[in-house]
N, C-alpha and C positions, 0 to 999 in steps of 0.2 A: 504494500500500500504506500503510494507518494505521501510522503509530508511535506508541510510546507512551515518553513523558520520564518520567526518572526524574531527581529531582530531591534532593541529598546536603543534610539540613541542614547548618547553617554549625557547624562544631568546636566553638564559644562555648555554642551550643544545645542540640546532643547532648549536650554535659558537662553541662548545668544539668539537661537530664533525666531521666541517667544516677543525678548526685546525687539528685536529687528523690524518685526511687526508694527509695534509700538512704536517707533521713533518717528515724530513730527517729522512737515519738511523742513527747511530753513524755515528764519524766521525771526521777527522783533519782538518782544513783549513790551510795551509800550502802557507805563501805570500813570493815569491819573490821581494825584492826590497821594504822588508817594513820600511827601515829608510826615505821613499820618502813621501812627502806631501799626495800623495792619500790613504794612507793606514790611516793616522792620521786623515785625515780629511771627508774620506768618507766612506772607507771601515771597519774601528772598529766600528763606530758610526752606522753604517746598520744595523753588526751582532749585536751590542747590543740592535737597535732595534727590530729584531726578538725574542731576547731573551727576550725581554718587552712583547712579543708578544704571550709567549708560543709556539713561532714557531722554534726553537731549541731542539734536544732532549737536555738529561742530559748527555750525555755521549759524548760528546763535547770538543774541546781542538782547540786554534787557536797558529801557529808556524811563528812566525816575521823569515826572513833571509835575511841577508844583509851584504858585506863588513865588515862594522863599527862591534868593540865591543861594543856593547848598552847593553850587558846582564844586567845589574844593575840599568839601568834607561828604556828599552823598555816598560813595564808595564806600571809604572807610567805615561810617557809620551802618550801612551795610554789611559790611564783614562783620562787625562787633555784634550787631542783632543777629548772621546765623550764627556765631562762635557762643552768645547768650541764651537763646532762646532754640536753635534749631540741633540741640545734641552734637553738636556737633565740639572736634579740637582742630585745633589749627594740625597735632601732628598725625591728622587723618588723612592732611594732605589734600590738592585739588583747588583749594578755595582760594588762592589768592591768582591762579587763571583763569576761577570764576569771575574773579572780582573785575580782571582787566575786561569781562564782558558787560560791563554796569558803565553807562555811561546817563547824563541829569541836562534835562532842559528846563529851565525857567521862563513861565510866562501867568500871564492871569488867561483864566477859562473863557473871558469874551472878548479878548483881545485879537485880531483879527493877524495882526502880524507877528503876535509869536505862533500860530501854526502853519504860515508860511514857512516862519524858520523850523518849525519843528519837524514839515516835512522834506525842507531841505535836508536836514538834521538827517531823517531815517534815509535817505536816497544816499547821502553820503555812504553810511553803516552798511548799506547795499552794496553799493563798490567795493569796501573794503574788506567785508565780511563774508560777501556772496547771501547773505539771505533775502536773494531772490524777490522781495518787493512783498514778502508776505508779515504780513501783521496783526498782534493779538491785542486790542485798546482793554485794558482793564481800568473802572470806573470807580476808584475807590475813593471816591467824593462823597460829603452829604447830597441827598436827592435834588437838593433845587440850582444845581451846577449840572445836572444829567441834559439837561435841553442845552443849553449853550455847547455843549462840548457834541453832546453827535449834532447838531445841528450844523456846524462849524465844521467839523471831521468832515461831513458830505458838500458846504461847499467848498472847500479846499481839495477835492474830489482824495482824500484817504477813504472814503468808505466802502469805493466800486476803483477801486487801482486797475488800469487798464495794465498792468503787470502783476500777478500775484493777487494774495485774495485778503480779506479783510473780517475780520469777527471782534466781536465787540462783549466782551463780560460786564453785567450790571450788578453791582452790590444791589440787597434787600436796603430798606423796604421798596416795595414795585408799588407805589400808590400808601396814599393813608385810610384810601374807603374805596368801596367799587367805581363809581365815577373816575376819581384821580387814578388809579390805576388803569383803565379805559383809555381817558386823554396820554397817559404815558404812554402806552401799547403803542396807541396811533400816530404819537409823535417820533417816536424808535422806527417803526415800520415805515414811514416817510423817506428815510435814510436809509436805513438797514432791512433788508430780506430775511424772513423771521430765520432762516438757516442762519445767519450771521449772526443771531443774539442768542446768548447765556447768560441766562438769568441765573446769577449764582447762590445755592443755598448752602451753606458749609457743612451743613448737616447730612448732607447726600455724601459728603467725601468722606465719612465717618466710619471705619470697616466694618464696625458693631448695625451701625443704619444696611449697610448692603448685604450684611450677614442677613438678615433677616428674609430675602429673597431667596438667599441658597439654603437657610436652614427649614425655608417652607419648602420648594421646588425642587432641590435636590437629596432631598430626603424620604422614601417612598412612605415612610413611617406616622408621618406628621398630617400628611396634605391631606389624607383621608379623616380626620378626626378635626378638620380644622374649618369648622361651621357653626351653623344653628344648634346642629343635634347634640353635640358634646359641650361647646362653649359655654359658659355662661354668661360671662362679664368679662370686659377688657379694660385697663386702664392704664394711662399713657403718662406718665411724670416726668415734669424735667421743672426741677428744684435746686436749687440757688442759694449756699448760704450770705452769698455778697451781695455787699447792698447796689449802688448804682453805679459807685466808681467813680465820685463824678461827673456824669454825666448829666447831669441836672436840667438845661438846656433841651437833650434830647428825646429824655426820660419822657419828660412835660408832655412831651409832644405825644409821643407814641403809647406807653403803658403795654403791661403785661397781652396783652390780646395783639396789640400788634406787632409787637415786638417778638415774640412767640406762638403763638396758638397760633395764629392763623398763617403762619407759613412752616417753619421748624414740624409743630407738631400734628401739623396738616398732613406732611410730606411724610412724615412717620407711621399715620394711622393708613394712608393708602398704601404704604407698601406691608400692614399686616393685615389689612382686608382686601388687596384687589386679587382677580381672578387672576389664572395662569398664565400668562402673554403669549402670543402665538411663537413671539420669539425673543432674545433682548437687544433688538434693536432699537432706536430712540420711539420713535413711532405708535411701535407695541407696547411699550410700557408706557409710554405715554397715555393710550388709548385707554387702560384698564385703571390709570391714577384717576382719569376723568370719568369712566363712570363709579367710582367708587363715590367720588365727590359729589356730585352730581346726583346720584342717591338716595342723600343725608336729606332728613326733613329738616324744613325749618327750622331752628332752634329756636327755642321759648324762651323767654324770659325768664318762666319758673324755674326753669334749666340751667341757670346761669349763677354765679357767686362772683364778687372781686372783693377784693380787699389790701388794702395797704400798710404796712407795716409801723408798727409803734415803738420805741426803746427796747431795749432788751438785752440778752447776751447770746454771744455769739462763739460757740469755741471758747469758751470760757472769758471773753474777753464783750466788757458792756459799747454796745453801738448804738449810734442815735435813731432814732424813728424816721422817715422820709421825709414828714416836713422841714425836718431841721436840718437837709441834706444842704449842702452848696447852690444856690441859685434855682431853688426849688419852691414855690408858693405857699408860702404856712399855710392857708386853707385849701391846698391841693384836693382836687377828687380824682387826679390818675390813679389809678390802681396801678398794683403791684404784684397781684395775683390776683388771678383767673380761676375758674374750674364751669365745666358747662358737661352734660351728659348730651352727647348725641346717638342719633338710633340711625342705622341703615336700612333703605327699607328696600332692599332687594332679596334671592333667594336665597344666599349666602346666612346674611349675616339678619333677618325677620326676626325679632325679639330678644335680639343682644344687646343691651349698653353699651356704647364706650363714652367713658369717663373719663374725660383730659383734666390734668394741673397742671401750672404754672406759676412759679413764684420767687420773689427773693426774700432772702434774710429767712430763710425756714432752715428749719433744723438741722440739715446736712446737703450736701452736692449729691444728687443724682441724676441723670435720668433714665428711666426702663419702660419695657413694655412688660405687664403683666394680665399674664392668659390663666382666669382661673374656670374649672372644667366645672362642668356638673357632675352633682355627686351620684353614686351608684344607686340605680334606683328601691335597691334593698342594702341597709346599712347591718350586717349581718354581723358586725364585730363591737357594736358600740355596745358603751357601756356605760350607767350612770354614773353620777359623780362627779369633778371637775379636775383638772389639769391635762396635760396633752396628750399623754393615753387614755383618755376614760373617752374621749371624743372624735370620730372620723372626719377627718380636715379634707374638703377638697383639694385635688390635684390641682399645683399651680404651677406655670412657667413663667421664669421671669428673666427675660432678656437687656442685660445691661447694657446701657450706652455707654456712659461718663460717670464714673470715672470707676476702674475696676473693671474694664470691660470684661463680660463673659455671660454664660446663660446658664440657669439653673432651674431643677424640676425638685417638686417635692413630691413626694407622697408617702402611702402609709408601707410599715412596714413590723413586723413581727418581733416583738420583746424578748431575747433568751431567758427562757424559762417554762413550766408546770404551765400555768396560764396562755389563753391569748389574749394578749395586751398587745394592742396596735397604736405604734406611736410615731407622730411624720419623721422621714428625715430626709436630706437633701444631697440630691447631685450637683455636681458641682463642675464648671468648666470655667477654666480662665483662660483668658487668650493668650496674657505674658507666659504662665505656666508652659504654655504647649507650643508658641511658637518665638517665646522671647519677647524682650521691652519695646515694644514701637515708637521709634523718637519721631514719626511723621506727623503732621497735625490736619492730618486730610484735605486738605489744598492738593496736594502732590497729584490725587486720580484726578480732581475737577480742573485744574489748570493743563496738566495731560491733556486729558478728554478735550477741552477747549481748542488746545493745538490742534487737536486732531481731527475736531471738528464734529466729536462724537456727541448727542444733545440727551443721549439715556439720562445723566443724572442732574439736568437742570429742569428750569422751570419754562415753561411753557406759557402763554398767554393765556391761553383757555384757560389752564389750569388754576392759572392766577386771580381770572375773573372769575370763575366759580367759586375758589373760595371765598375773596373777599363779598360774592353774594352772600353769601351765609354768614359771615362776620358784620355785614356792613350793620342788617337792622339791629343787629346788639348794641352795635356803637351808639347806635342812634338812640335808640333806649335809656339806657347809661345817658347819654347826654343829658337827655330829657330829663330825669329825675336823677339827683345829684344824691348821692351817699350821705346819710345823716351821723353815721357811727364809724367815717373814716377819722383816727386810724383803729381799726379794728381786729388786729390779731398783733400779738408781739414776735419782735424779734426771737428768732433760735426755736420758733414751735412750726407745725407745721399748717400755721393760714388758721382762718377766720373760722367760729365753728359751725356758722352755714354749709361751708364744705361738706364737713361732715354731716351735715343734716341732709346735702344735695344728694349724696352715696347712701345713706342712712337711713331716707324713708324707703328706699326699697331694700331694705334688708341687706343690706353690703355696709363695707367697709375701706376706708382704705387703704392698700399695701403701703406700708412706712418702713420699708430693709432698715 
């Protein structure tokens, strides 16, 4: 009988080809707004991890643009934020030929003739570099600098290069309510081809967030129990024990709903409710994020809780309440946390909860997704009495984001001994444990992806305007009737005891690891 050999390339090989794949073409990364903390602290330390990575080509050039003259320290101060923030030593080696790829233009954003010079500026780096005339605009500005600058970009013709191609990354927020996000769309689209825009959400770069798609789909075990029939309740946390930071000014503006729920933990809940993608291309996944959203009824009012943070202690250490933050309004009613229950009302997911928080200044840094099951419909081991053997605890999973990432099941299990005494205990997976420290800070796939021009993990227009439908009349709401008991829950606890009432009148509870 013929056989036939199957023969595994060597690990060394597959990696090179895997990368190979992966490697942008040439290319400029071009940062709006890079004298700001994000550029320093998360977005050079990404790109030079790709370049740790071989996942850079050679022909490569990153452009700081900002107000400030920095030309004679932007570099430097560059190396120091990835040598501080990006894990990285200087004797890892590489970074200071990174660094000769960082070059700083100075202009103001409505200035007409510093993007003359600025595209003189990239055409130069072209010649010199060979990156080929292609370029990646990242907008790491506040929102109200986003129109001036693509507007400008397209007529100074960078945004359709009759050489090379053009994509354009937008920091969050996309709008403060559905309307302003609409006029944004249609202002971007004016300029830009919606394939050209990345709507960037950091939260998609997070491997814990994309883990969640392989630990439902590539898992044959899971996908079958992951509905109506088994589930019972979902709830979605990402908790905060810091306060503003500062940000006072922008706080004001935005509040816990905007700032989170309606995008972060949006993006969250659709990748643990949508259906199976035809494939993961941008497209497909996109299609099943939108109807999952799409979906969601209305939310109530009676479905909703905020509340803002009062004195308190923190880690052992007393912090002030919100009003008395830095350039924040003593009778402030932004909220500071959130909590709302929505219901899906498709075939999937027809009489499940899910339960979002959002909050600062609470008890500890999390965020997770937690799946608790329905109990078995004959409790055949319990037993009266109290403590955690006399009682059968539903099966729960709970999938960690931040910090600690990893994912964990409990359930019950059998006491040694004469008796059965059934008492939970828990599985336990951590990512460090099993694959090592990850010094990346998830920039690394989404700034990738952007070169590459791949849109699976960004945000989409529709998607955008869908959610902010379903946020907007909360806003509205909330406006209308202004909070009488802000500030209303203390610092170091976890939020207002509405919450708990919001989980509570239906018999639940909520997960606090």
């Amino acid at each position: 009988m013929a056989t036939t050999e199957v023969r595994v390339a060597p690990e060394g090989v597959r990696a090179a080809e895997q990368r190979s794949e992966r490697i942008p073409d040439p290319g400029i990364v071009v940062i709006f707004g890079a004298s700001g903390d994000l550029t320093k602290r998360k977005l050079l330390p990404a790109l030079f991890h790709l370049e740790q990575q071989g996942l850079l080509p050679a022909e490569f050039a990153i452009v700081g643009v900002a107000r400030r003259d920095l030309r004679h320290e932007f570099a430097a101060d560059m190396k120091d934020g990835i040598l501080k923030f990006g894990g990285v030593k200087e004797s890892d080696g590489g970074i200071d030929e990174f660094i000769d790829k960082v070059d700083y233009h100075a202009m103001n954003f409505d200035d007409d003739g510093g993007y003359t010079a600025l595209k003189a500026l990239l055409e130069k780096i072209d010649k010199e570099r060979g990156t080929e005339g292609n370029r990646l605009f990242y907008l790491a500005v506040a929102p109200e600098y986003f129109s001036d600058i693509i507007n400008r970009l397209g007529e100074h013709g960078m945004a359709h290069p009759e050489k090379g191609h053009a994509r354009v990354i937008i920091e969050k927020p996309f709008g403060h309510d559905l309307e302003s996000a609409k006029e944004l769309n249609d202002e971007v689209n004016k300029v830009f081809d919606e394939e050209q825009i990345f709507r960037i959400d950091h939260y998609l770069g997070k491997e814990t967030v994309q883990n969640v798609l392989v630990f439902r789909f590539a898992n044959g075990i899971f996908e079958p129990i992951w509905n109506r029939n088994l589930i019972d309740h979902v709830q979605i946390t990402a908790a905060e024990s810091i306060g503003i930071e500062g940000r006072g000014p922008f706080y004001e503006k935005a509040g816990a709903l905007r700032d989170v729920l309606q995008n972060h933990m949006m993006e969250v809940l659709s990748f643990v409710a949508m259906e199976p993608p035809v494939s993961f291309e941008a497209s497909a996944v996109r299609s099943e994020k939108l109807k999952v959203w799409r979906a969601i009824k209305p939310i109530s009012i009676d479905n909703t809780v905020r509340g803002q943070y009062a004195l308190g202690t923190v880690d052992g250490q007393q912090v002030q309440g919100y009003r008395e933050e830095d350039r924040v309004d003593p009778n402030s009613a932004t909220e500071t946390f959130g909590a709302l229950k929505l219901e899906i009302e498709n075939w999937r997911w027809a009489g499940v909860p899910f339960y979002l928080r959002a909050g600062k200044r609470l008890a500890k840094r999390v965020t997770e997704v937690m799946i608790q099951f329905r109990q078995p419909p004959q409790l055949l081991f319990d037993k009266p009495g109290s403590g955690p053997c006399n009682e059968i605890q539903p099966n729960v999973l709970v999938i960690r984001i931040q910090p600690d990432e990893g994912i964990s099941l409990r359930f019950g299990a059998k006491v040694p001994g004469p008796e059965t005494n059934v008492c939970p205990v828990v599985m336990d997976f951590q990512y460090a444990t099993a694959f090592g420290v990850n010094q990346q800070n998830g920039y690394e796939r989404l700034l990738l992806d952007a070169m590459l021009g791949d849109q699976t993990l960004f945000a989409h227009r529709d998607g955008v305007e869908a959610t902010w439908a379903l946020y907007t009349p909360v806003l509205e709401a909330w406006a209308k009737s202004k909070p009488r008991d802000f500030p209303n829950y203390t610092s170091g606890t976890w939020g207002p005891k509405a919450a708990d009432g919001l989980i509570g009148r239906d018999g639940r509870r909520w997960h606090n690891s």
